[in-house]
N, C-alpha and C positions, 0 to 999 in steps of 0.2 A: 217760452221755450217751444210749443206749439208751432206759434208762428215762424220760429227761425226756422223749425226742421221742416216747415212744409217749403220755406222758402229754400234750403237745400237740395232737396228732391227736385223742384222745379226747375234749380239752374242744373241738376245734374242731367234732368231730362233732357232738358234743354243744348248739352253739350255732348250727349248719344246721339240726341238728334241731328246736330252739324256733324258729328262725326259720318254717319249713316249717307249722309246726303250726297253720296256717288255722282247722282246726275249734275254736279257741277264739274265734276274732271268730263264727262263726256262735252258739254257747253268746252271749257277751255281747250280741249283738246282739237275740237272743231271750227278755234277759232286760230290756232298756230300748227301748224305741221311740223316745225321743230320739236312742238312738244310730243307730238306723237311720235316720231323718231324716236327720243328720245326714253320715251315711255316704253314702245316697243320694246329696247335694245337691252331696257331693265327687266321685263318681261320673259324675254327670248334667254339671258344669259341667266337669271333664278329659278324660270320656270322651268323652262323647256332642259336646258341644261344640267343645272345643278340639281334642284328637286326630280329632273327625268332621271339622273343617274342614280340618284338615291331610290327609286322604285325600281330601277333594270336591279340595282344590287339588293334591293330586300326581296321580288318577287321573282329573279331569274340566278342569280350569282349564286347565294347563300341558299336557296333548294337544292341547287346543282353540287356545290359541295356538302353539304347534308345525305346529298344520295350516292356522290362519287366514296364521299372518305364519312361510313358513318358510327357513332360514338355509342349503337345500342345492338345488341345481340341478336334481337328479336327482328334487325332487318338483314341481316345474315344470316346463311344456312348452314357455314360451317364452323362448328369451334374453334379450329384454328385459325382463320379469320377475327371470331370472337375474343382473342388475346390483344388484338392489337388495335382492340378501340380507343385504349387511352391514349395510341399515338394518332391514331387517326382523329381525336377530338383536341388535339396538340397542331397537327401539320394541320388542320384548319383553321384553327384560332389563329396559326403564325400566316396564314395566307388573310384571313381578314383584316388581319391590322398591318397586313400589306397596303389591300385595299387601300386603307385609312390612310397611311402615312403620304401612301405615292400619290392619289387621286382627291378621297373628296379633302384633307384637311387642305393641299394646294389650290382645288380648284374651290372650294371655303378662301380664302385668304385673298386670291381673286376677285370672286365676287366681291367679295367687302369691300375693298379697294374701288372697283370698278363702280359700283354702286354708290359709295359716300360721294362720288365726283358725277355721278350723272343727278343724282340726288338735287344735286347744287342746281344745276342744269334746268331740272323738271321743273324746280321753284323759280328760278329766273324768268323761264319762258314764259311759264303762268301766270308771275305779275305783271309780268311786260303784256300779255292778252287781257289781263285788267285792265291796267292803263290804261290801252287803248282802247279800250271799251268807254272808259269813263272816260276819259279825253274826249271821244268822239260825242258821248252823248250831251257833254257840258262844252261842245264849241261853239256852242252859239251864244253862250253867256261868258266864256274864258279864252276864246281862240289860245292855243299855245301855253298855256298853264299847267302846271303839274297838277295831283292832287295837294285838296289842301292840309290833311295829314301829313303827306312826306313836305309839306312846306316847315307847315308847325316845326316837325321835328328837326328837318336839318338846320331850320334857325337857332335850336337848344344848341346847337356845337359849331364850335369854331371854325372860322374858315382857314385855310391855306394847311402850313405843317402842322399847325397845333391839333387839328383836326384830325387829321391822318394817324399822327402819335395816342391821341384819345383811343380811336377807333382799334389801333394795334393791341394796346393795351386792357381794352375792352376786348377783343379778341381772344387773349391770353387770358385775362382771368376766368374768359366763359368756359373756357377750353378746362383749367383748374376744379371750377366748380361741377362740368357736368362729370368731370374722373372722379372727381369725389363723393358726388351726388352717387353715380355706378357702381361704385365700392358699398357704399350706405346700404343701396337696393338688394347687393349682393351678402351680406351679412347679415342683415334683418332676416332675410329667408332663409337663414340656417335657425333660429331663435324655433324653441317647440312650442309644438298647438296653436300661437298668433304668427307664426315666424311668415307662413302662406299668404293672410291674409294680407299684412301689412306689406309684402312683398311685390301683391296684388296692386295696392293702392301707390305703393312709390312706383312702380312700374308705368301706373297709369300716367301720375304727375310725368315721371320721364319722357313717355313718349307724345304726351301735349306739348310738352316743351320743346320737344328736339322739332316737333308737326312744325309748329308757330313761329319758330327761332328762323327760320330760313325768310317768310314775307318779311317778319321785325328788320333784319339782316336788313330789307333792300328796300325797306321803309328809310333807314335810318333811325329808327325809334332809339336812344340811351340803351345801354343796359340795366342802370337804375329804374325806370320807367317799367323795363321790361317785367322785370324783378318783383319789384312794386304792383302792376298791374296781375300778374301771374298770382301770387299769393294772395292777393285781396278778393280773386275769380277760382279761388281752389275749387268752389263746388263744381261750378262750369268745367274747370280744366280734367276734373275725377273723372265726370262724363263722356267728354272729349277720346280719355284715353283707353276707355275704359273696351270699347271695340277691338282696339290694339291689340291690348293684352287678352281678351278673351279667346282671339285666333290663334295666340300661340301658348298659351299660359297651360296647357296640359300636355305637349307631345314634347320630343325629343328635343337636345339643342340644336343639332343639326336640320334638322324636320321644321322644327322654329324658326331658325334662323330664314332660311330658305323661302319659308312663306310669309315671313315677314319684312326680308326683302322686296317681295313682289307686293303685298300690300301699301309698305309705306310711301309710297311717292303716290299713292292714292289719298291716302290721309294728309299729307303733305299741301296735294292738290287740294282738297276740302276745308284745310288751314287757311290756303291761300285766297279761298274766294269765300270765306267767311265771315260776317257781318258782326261779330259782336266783337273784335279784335280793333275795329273803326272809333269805339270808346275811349280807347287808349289815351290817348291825347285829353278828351277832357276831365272836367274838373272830377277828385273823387265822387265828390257827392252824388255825381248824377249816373255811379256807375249802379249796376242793378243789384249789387254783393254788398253793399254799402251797410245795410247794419247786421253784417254776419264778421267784421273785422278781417283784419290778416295772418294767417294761418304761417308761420313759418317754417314754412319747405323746407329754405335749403338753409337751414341755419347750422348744422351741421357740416357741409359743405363750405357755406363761407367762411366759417370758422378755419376749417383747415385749408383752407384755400390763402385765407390771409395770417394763415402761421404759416404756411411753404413761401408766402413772397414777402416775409418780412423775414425768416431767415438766409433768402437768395439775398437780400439788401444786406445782413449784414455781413456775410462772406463774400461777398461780390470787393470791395474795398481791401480786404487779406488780399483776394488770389492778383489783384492790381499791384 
């Protein structure tokens, strides 16, 4: 028992530590200028934009009406003035969820949008600056070869349409499991006294997963594979995520959100040039989790995941 929880600790270390490891987005970023574009434009439209307006509105907007229209006696001098704070703390509440409605929740919806697609982007460019890292450094012994991971894998599937149809469908189920996986994350931290902690920890798993899911993506890796590897590396993957969630796991949703836009294509990046994901491919045994078992993540998730596409199978044949 000793030995397993030291070996815990270690792979958890071990997956703060890749998390942390920033100086690999500056390496990639210095080796493609799309990606820096790209990085930029995620930067400039959450930081500067989104999280900027959110400060103009907490430090200059909401002082400004606090002082124009205010809701306490003691900052008026006259009584009659003093009757009319409950309307003056009414016409400012109805002006701040002005704010809300016309500004940040559109330009909220915005970014989101604009960011899951540069997202994609930030990770493509990034492997594509590995490759050719590795390509270049291994042309002396493979002139023109891929790596031999993305060989492995895309041998596991088929080639022509069947392939394509796997890949869809693996698609669609990912897409089931991580809604469901989110809902999980989101009703565990309503739960009292443990409801935080545990909310802490699926948080983590999530956003290892969502880091890692974009190289796998363009690895070609299974999704069983993926699946399989992920859970067998829970302690690694705790660590991983565990950055993530630290950054935003105490402020607002919006304040959250916001800065965890501008973070994630960093973690993304640190996903993507990450060394212990190269395991993937071999045998169990030789992975480093190997006698700590698999820890069932998303067994909750698959579960409703494969009750919603066996009830589309069976109404799919009705609406026909």
């Amino acid at each position: 028992m000793i030995a397993k929880s030291k070996q815990v600790m270690i792979l958890w270390l071990e997956g703060f530590q890749e998390a942390c490891s920033l100086h690999r987005v500056v390496i990639l970023c210095h080796r493609s200028r799309k990606l820096i574009l790209r990085t930029g434009q995620c930067f400039l439209l959450n930081g500067l934009i989104f999280l900027g307006s959110l400060g103009v509105f907490k430090w200059f907007i909401d002082p400004a009406l606090q002082w124009i229209l205010p809701d306490q006696c003691s900052l008026v001098t006259s009584q009659e003035f003093c009757s009319y704070g409950g309307f003056y703390a009414f016409l400012r509440g109805g002006l701040l969820q002005l704010f809300y409605v016309f500004w940040f929740y559109p330009l909220y919806m915005l970014c989101f949008i604009l960011s899951n697609i540069w997202y994609n982007d930030i990770a493509k460019h990034g492997f594509e600056a590995i490759e050719e890292s590795e390509l270049s450094s291994a042309e002396a012994k493979r002139e023109g070869e891929a790596p031999a991971s993305v060989n492995v894998a895309n041998a596991e599937r088929p080639s022509g349409l069947g392939g394509v149809m796997i890949s869809i469908g693996e698609q669609v189920y990912s897409i089931l499991l991580l809604t469901f996986f989110f809902l999980e994350v989101y009703l565990v931290g309503v739960i009292p006294y443990i409801g935080k902690i545990l909310n802490f920890l699926l948080l983590s798993w999530m956003y290892a997963y969502y880091c890692y899911e974009y190289k796998w993506n363009f690895s070609g890796i299974p999704l069983k594979k993926r699946l399989d590897f992920f859970e067998s590396n829970w302690a690694f993957f705790t660590g991983f995520g565990s950055p993530c969630v630290l950054a935003i796991f105490f402020l607002s949703p919006l304040v959250s959100g916001a800065l965890m836009a501008i973070l994630f294509p960093l973690f993304v990046l640190t996903a993507t040039g990450s060394g212990p994901e190269k395991a993937i491919m071999a045998p169990r045994r030789t992975w480093k989790c190997a006698g700590l078992g698999r820890f069932p993540i998303f067994y909750a998730a698959n579960t409703l995941s494969m009750l919603a596409l066996s009830i589309f199978r069976l109404e799919s044949p009705h609406q026909m």
